[in-house]
VOROKOL-861519 format. One record per residue (C-alpha): x, y, z; residue number from 1. Coordinates in nm, 3 decimals, always signed. Example, Ala and Ser with C-alpha at 12.3 -4.5 7.8 and 13.67 -1.06 7.14 Angstrom:
BEGIN
NODE        xx        yy        zz   num
NODE    +1.230    -0.450    +0.780     1
NODE    +1.367    -0.106    +0.714     2
END
This chain:
BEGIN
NODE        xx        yy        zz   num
NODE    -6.099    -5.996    -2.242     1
NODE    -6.015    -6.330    -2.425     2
NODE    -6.053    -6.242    -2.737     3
NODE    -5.663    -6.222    -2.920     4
NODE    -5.600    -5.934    -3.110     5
NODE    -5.215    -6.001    -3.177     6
NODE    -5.074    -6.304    -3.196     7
NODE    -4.710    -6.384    -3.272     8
NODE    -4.576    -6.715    -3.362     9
NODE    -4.249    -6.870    -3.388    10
NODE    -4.057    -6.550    -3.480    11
NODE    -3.682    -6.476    -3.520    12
NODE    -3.491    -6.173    -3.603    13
NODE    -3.095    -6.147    -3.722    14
NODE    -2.895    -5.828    -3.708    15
NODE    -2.538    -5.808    -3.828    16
NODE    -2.367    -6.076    -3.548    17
NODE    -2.651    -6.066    -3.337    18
NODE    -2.956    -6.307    -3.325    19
NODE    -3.217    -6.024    -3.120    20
NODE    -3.550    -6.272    -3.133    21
NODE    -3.522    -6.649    -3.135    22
NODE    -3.811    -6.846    -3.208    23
NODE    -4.051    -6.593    -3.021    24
NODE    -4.458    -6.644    -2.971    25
NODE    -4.628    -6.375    -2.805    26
NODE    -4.995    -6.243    -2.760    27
NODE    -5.207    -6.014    -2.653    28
NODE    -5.612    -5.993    -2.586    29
NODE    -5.827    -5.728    -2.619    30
NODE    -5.894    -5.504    -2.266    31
NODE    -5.566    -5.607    -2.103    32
NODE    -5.258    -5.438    -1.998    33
NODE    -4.996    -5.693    -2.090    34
NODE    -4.631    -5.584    -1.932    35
NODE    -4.388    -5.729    -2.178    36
NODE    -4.042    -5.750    -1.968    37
NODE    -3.630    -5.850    -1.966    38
NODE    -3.340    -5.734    -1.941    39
NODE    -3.172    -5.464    -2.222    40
NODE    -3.122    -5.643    -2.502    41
NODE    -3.380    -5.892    -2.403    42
NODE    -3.551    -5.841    -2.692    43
NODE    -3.850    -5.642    -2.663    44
NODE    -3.810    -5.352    -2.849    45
NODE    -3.755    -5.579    -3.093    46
NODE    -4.022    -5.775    -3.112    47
NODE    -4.266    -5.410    -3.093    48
NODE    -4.133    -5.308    -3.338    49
NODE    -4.175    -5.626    -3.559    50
NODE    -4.517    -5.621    -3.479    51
NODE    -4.571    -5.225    -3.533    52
NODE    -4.397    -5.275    -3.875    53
NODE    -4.042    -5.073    -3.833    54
NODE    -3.867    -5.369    -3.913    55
NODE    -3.932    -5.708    -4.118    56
NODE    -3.928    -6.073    -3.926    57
NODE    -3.670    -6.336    -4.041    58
NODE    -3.959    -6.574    -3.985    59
NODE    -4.218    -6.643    -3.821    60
NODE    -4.629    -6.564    -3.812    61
NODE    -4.796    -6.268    -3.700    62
NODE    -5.192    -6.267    -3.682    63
NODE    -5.395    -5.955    -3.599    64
NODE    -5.747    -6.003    -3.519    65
NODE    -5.705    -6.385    -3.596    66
NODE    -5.564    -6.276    -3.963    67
NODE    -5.231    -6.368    -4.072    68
NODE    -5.062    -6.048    -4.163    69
NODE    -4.784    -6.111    -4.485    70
NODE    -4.575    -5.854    -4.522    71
NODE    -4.642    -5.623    -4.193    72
NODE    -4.466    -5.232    -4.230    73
NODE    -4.571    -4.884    -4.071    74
NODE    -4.836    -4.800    -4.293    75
NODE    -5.033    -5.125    -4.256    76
NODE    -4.943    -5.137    -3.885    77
NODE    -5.113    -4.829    -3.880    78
NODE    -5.446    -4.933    -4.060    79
NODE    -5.452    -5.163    -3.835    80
NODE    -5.531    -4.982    -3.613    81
NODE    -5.139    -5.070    -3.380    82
NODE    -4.953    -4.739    -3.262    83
NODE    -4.582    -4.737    -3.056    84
NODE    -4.510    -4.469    -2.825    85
NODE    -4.124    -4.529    -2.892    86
NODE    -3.869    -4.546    -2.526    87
NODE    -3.623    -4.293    -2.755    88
NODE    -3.842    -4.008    -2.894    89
NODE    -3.921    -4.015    -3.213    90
NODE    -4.052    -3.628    -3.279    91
NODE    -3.935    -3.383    -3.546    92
NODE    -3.821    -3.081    -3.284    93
NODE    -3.826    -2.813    -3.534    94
NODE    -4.220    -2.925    -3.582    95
NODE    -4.495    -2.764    -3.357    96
NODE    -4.656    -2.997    -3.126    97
NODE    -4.989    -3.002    -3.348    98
NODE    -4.771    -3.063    -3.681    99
NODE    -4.586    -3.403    -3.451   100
NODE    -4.932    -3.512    -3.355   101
NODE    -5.068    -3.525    -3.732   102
NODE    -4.726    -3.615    -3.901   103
NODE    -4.842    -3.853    -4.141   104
NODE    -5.189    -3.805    -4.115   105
NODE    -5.216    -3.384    -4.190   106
NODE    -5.541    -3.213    -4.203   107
NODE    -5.640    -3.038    -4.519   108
NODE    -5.880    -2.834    -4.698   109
NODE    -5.881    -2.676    -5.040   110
NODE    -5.551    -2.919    -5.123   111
NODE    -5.342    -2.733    -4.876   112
NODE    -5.251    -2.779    -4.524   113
NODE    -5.510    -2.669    -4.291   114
NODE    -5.265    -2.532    -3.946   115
NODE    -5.587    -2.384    -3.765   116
NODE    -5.795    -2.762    -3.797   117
NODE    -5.451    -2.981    -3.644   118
NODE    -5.434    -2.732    -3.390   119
NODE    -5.806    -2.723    -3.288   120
NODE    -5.784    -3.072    -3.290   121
NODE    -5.461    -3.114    -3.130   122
NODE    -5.577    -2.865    -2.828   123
NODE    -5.883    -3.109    -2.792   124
NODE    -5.633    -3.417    -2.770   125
NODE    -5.399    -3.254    -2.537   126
NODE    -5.699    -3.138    -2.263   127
NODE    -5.831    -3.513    -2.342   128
NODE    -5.536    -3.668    -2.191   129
NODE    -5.450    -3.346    -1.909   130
NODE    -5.177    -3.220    -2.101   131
NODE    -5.069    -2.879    -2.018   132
NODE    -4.938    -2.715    -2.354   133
NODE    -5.015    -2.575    -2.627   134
NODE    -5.027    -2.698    -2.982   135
NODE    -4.820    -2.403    -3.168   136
NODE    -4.544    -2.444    -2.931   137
NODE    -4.186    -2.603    -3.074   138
NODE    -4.139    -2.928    -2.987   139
NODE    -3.751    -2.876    -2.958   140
NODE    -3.810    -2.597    -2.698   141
NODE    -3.997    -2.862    -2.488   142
NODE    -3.892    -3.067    -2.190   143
NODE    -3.776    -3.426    -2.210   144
NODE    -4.117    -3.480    -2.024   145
NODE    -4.330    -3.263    -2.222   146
NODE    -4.218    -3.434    -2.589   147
NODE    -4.293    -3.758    -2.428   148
NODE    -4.598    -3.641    -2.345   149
NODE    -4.655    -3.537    -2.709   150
NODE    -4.523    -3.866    -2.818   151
NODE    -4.813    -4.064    -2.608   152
NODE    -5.068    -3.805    -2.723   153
NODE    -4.908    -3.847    -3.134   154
NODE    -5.004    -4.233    -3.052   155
NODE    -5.318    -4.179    -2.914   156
NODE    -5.466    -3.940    -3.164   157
NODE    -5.540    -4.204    -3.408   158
NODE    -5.769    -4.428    -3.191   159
NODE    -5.556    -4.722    -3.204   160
NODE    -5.707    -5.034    -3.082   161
NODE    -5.347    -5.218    -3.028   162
NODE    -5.126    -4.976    -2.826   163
NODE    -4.730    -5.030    -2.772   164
NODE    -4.577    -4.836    -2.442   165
NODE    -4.188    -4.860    -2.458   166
NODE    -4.100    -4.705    -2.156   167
NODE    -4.321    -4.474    -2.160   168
NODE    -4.312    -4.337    -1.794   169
NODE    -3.903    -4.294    -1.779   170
NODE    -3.918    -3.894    -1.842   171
NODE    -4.257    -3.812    -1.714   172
NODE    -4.305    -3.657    -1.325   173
NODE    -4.545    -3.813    -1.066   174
NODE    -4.865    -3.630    -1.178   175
NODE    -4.784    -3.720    -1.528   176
NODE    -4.780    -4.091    -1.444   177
NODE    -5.071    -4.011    -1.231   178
NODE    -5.255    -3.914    -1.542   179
NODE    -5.123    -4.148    -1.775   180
NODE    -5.218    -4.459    -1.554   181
NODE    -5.549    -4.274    -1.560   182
NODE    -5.565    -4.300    -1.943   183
NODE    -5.460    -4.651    -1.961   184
NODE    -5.743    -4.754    -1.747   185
NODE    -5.985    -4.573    -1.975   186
NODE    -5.870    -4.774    -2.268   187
NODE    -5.859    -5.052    -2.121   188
NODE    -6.257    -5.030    -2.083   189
NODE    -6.290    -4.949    -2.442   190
NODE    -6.125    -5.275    -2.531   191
NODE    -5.785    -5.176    -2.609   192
NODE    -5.483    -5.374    -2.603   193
NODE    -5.193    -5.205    -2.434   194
NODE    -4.816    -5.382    -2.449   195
NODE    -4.655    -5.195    -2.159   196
NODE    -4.256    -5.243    -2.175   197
NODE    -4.089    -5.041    -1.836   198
NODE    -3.806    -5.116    -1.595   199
NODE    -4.038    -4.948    -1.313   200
NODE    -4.149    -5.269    -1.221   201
NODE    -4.329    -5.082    -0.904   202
NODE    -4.490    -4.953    -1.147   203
NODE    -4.652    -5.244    -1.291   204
NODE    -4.933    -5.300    -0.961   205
NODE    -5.119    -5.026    -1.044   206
NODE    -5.199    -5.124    -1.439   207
NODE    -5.089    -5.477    -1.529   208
NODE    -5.324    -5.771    -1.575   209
NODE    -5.086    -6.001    -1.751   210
NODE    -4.674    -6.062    -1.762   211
NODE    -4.435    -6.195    -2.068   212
NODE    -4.093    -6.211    -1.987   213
NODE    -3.817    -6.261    -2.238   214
NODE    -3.465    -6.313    -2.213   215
NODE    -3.189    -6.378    -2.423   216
NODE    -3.410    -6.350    -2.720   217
NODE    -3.624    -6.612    -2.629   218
NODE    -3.959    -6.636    -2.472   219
NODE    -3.911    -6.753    -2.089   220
NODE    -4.275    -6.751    -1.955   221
NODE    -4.588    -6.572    -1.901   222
NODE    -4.806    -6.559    -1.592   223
NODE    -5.099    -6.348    -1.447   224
NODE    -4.920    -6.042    -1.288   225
NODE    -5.189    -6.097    -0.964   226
NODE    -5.048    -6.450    -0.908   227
NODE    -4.669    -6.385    -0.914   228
NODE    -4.415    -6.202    -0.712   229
NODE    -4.170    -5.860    -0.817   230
NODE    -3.885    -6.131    -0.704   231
NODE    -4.043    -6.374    -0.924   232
NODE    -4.014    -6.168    -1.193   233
NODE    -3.716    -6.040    -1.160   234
NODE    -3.546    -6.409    -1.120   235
NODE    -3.702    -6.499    -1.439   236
NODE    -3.555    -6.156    -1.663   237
NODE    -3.188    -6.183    -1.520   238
NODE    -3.178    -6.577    -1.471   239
NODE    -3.078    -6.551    -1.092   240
NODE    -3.164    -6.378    -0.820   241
NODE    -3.034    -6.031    -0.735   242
NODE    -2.957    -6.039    -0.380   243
NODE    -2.890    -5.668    -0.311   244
NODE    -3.138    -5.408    -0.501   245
NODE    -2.942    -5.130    -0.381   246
NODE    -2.595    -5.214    -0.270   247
NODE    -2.399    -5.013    -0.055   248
NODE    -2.017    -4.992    +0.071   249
NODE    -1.894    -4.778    +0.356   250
NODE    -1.588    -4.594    +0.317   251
NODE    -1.372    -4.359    +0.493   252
NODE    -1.486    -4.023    +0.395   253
NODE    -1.170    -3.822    +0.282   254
NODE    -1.088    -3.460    +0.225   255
NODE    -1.325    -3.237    +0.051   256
NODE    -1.304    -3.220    -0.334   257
NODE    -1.568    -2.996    -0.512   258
NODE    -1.696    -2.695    -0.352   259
NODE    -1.959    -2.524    -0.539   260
NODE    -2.007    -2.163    -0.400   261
NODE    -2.299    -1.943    -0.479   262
NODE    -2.338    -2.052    -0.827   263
NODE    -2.623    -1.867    -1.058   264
NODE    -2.696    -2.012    -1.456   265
NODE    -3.038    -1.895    -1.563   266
NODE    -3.385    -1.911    -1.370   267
NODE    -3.366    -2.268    -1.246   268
NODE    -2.991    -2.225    -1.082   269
NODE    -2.992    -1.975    -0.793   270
NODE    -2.698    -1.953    -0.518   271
NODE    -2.667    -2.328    -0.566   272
NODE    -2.405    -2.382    -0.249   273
NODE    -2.251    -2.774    -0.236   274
NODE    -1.938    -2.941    -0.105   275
NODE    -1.819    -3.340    -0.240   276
NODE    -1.588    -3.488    -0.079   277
NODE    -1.378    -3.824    -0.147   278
NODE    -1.501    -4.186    -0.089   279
NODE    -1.859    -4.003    -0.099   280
NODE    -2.174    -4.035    -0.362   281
NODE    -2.432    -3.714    -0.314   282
NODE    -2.790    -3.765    -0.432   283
NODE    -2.963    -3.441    -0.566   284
NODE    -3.314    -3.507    -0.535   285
NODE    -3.619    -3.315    -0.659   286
NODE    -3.946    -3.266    -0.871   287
NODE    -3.862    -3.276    -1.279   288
NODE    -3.835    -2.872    -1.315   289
NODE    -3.618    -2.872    -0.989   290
NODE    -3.303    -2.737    -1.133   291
NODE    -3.130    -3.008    -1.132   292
NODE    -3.005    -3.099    -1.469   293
NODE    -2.941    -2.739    -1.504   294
NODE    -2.724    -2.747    -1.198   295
NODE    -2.476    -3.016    -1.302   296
NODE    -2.461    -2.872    -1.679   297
NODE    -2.370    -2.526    -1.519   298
NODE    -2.138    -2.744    -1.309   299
NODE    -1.947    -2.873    -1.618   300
NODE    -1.963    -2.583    -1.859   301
NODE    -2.238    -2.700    -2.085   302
NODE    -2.446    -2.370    -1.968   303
NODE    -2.260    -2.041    -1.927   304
NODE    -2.260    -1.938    -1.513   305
NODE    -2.356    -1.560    -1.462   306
NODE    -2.129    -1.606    -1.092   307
NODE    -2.018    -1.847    -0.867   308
NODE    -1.747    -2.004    -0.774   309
NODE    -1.647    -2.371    -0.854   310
NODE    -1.323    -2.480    -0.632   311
NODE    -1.185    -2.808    -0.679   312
NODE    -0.916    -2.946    -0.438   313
NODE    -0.894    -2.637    -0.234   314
NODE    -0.825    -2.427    -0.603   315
NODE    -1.060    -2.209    -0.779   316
NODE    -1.084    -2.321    -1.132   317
NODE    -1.227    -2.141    -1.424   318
NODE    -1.460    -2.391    -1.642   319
NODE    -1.636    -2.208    -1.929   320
NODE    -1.718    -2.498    -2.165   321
NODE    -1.717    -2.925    -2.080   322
NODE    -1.350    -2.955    -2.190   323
NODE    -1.242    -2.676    -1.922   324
NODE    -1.408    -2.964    -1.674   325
NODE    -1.254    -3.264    -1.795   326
NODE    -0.912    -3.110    -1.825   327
NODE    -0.969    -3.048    -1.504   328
NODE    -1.102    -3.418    -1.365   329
NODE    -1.460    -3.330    -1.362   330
NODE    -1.672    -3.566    -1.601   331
NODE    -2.050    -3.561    -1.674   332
NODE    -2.265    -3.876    -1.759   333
NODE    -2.565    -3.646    -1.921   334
NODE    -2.956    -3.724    -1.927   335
NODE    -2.993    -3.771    -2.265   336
NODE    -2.778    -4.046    -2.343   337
NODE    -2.880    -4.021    -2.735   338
NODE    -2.863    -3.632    -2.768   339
NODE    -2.588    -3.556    -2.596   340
NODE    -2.377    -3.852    -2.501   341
NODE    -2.353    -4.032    -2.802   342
NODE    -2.295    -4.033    -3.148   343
NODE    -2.502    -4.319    -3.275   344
NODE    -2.387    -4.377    -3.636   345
NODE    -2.030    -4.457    -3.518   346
NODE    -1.901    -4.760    -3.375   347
NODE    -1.851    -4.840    -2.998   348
NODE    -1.471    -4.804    -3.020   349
NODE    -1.525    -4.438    -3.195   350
NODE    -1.792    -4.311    -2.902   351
NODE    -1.533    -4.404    -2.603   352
NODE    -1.231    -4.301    -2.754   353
NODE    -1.338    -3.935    -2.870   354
NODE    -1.325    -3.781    -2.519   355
NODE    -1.020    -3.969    -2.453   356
NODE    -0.781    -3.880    -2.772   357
NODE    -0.570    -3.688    -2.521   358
NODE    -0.479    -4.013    -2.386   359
NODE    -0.476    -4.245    -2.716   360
NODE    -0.322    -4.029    -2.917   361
NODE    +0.105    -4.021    -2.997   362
NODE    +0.322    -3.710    -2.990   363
NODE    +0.213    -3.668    -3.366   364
NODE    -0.139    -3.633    -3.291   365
NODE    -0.175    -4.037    -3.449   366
NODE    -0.444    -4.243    -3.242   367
NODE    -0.252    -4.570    -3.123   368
NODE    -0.497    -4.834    -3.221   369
NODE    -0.359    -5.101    -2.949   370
NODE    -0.487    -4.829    -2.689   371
NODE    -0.786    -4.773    -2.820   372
NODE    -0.872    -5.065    -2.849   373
NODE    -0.791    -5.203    -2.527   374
NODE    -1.009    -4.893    -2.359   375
NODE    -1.280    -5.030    -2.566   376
NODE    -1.265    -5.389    -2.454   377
NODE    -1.222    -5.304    -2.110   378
NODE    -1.506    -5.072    -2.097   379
NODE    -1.771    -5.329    -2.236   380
NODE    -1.585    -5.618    -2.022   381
NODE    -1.579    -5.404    -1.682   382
NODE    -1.986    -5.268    -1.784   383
NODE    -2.073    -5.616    -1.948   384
NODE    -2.177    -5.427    -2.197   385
NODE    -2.426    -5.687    -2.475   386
NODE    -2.289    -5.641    -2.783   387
NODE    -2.110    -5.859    -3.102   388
NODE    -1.816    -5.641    -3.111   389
NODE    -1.674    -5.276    -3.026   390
NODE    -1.725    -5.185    -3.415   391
NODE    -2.091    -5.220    -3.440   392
NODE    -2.275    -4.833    -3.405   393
NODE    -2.384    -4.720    -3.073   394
NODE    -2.725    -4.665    -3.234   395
NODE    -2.798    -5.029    -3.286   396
NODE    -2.767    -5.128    -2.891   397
NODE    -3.056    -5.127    -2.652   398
NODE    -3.123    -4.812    -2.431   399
NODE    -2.950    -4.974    -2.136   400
NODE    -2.673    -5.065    -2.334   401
NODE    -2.582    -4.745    -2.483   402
NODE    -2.650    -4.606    -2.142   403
NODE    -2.327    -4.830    -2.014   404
NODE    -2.111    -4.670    -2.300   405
NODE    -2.179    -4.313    -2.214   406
NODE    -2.071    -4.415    -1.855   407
NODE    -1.756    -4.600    -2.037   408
NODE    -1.622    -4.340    -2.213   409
NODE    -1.511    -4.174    -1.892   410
NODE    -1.355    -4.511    -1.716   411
NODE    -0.987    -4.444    -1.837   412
NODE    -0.982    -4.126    -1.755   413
NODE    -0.804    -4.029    -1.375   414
NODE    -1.120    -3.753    -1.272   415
NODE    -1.152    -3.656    -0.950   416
NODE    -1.522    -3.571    -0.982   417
NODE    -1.801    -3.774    -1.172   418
NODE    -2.151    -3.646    -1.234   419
NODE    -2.411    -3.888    -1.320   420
NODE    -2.805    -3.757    -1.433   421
NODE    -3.044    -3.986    -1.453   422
NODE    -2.770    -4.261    -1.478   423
NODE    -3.009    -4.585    -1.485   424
NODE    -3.308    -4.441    -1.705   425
NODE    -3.476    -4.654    -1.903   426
NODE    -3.250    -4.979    -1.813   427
NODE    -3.339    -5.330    -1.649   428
NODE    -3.307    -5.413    -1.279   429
NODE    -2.964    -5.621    -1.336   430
NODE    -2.811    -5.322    -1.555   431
NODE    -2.932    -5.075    -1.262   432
NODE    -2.741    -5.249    -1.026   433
NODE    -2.424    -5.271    -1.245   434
NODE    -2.434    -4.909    -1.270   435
NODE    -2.447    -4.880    -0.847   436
NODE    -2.148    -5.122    -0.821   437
NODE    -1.967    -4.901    -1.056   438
NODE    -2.063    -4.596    -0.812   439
NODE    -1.921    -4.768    -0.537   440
NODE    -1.593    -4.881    -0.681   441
NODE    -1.531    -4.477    -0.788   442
NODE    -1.636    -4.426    -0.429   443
NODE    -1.374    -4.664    -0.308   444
NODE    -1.119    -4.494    -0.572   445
NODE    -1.172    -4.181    -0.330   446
NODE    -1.352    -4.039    -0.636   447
NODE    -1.636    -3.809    -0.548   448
NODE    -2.007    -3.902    -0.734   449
NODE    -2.237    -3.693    -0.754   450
NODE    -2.589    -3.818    -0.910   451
NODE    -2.927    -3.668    -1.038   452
NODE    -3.187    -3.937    -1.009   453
NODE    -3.608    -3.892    -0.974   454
NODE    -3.644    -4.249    -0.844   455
NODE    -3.652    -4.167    -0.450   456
NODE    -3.584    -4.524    -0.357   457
NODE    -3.235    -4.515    -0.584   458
NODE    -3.147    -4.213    -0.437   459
NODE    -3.195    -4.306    -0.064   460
NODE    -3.085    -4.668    -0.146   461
NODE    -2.712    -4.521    -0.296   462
NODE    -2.640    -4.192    -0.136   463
NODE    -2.457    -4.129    +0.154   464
NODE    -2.591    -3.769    +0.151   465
NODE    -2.883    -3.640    -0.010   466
NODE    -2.965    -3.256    -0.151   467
NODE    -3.333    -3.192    -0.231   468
NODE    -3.383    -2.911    -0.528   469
NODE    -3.686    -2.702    -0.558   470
NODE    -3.765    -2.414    -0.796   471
NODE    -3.386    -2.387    -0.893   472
NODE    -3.283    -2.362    -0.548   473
NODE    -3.141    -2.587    -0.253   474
NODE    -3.405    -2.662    -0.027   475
NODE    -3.272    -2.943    +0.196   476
NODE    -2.985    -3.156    +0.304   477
NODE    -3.060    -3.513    +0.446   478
NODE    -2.795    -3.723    +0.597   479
NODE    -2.916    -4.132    +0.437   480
NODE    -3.039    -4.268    +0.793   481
NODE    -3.262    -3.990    +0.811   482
NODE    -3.434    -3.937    +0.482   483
NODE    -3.757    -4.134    +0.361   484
NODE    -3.986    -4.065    +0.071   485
NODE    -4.217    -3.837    +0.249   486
NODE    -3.930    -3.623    +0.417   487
NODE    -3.749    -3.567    +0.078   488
NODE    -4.094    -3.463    -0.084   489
NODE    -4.163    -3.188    +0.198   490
NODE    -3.819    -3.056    +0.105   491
NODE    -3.926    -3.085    -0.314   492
NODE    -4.223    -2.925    -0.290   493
NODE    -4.102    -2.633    -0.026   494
NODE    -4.119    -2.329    -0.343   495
NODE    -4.198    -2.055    -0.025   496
NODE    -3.848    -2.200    +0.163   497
NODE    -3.587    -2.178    -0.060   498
NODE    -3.190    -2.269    +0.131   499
NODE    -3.009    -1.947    +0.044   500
NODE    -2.664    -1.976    +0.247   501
NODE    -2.299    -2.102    +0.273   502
NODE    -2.388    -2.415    +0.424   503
NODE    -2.020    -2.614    +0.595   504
NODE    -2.123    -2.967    +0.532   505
NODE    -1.940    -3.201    +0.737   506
END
């Protein structure tokens, strides 16, 4: 394992008002598992994607396998032998899995394409790495964890000897992991390189040999992972230390605000019964599959309900589509912040003022710019959101930081109920805890919060209630003192016990 197989040297990379990579070196050796870490908008994605040829350095060298490479790009990346499993997917979802897998690289005979030899070969690739699917299926009718799963097998199909992971664990369940860990390792013996980019720093025990850290831009330090410390780390990505990982604020718990009453939206929500009330976050906890997405999107109108009742404030209110729910103060901070909470080609200022034009708009129906604006600013002040200016597009910011603008579009507005999924997916310890403090001031509003999460520790560390999901159901209800990892898993995994009853919470 000391042989380099990437080396980068003095590199730099300029966007429009925004210097991403300053003066950067970097390697990599062949065998090791190298965890390349910071903060969002750090840098890293950056520099992968440099090195896997989806964008051109400023300056700089870049050697691979002790050659200097010129003029790097995707194809030559790819000869190469370098592949990126990318943190936002990067699949065509009209495509079958077998046709995502060989994009690029199709199989042919006779000088047409040859749909029985990808998927024969894509059905050997998938039981290869454990994956459970089949390669005719759509890749838009997947799960977020299933096209990730494609994506990782897409990248590993072509035998790459220099492997880029950019988050590559976020939408995957336990077993998943499980297996993908399992994978890793068996590279690793056959002399791969693996750059492994995740905010699960738990995570990083299991696989890691080797740590870079960058921050700002710039390169900050590397050590061996074995003779450093998570709090090490962590001091060196956010440039201090974060004294609270999961902080918490006790408040007085008010009247009750959301009652959810036997509520039924498709196979995975069935006689969902929940109560909110004010000054008070709820964790809903569960296995990916759970039901719980579904359950907050049948909450805000995304997905039709076939009964239930929703009652807000003591009132029964009718909410057929998402506008019904914010007219009515309940907002939704969705899973996929790039599908459905953004629009990346416009501009910060565009993406938080479009769910908000009832309040920056005139009599006339003319947006008043001076609002707008200042519900911009205060939005990336209040999230400290990284960014040149509100004007730049929301596609151009790290995950993390487009993460904080979904949850900004919703700061202006007076709601009395705000649903987060998955709310810190995908972003860096500092960012995570951002997002909690922002939980705890709606909390302290006497604004009811109610959040998805699959990180058990986040979801014990923040709520002051927890509801376990299983098969589409409720299966438990923990009070915080009383829940740990194991207690919340009996509860996720309980498909023969399902909660089916108007429960009083108190």
């Amino acid at each position: 394992m000391d042989e380099y197989i990437v080396e980068l040297e003095h590199v730099s990379k300029s966007f429009p008002g925004v210097l991403a990579l300053d003066d950067v070196s970097f390697d990599l050796k062949s065998g090791e598992v190298l965890a390349l870490l910071g903060e969002n908008g750090a840098g890293k994605s950056t520099l992968m994607k440099i090195l896997s040829g989806v964008y051109t350095k400023d300056s700089g060298i870049i050697k691979i396998f002790g050659q200097v490479v010129d003029s790097m790009n995707a194809k030559k990346a790819g000869e190469l032998g370098i592949a990126i499993i990318h943190q936002e997917l990067n699949l065509c979802s009209h495509l079958t899995v077998a046709q995502n897998i060989f994009l690029g690289r199709e199989i042919t005979g006779h000088g047409m394409l040859s749909s029985s030899k990808m998927n024969s070969e894509a059905k050997k690739i998938l039981k290869s790495l454990n994956i459970d699917m089949e390669p005719e299926m759509i890749v838009g009718d997947l799960s977020v964890s299933k096209q990730q799963m494609v994506e990782i097998a897409k990248a590993l199909s072509s035998n790459s000897k220099i492997l880029i992971m950019d988050e590559p664990t976020s939408a995957l369940t336990a077993k998943e992991i499980e297996d993908l860990f399992l994978i890793i390792k068996k590279l690793k013996k056959e002399g791969c390189g693996i750059v492994y980019i995740s905010h699960r720093l738990e995570e990083l025990e299991h696989i890691v040999d080797r740590v870079t850290i960058l921050r700002d831009g710039q390169y900050i330090n590397s050590m061996n992972f074995k003779e450093t410390s998570l709090p090490e780390i962590i001091s060196f990505m956010v440039g201090r230390n974060i004294k609270e990982k999961f902080p918490r604020i006790t408040c007085k718990k008010g009247k009750k605000i959301l009652e959810v009453r036997k509520l039924n939206a498709g196979p995975m929500v069935r006689d969902i019964n929940l109560d909110l009330y004010e000054g008070e976050i709820v964790g809903i906890a569960g296995l990916m599959g759970a039901g719980r997405t579904e359950t907050t999107r049948a909450i805000f109108g995304i997905d039709a309900k076939e009964s239930g009742d929703i009652i807000l404030d003591g009132k029964t209110v009718k909410i057929e589509k998402p506008m019904d729910a914010i007219s009515q103060g309940i907002v939704l901070v969705p899973e996929d912040r790039k599908k459905d909470g953004l629009c990346t080609k416009l501009s910060i200022r565009d993406n938080i003022a479009l769910p908000n034009l009832d309040i920056i708009c005139q009599k006339a129906g003319i947006i008043n710019s001076k609002i707008e604006r200042e519900m911009a600013n205060k939005a990336v002040s209040d999230l400290k959101i990284k960014l040149p200016d509100i004007e730049v597009n929301a596609g151009s910011l790290s995950g993390g930081n487009q993460q904080k603008v979904v949850v900004g579009k919703w700061l202006r507005r007076k709601s009395r109920v705000v649903i987060f999924d998955e709310p810190t997916r995908g972003i860096d310890v500092a960012a995570k805890v951002e997002i909690y403090n922002l939980m705890n001031d709606l909390k302290e509003q006497g604004i009811g919060v109610l959040f998805v999460s699959s990180e058990l520790p986040e979801v014990i560390g923040i709520s002051d209630r927890i509801i376990v999901m299983c098969d589409g159901k409720i299966t438990g209800e923990l009070k915080t003192e009383e829940a740990t990892q194991d207690i919340i898993l009996q509860y996720a995994t309980r498909f023969d016990k399902k909660i089916d009853k108007d429960v009083q919470y108190k």
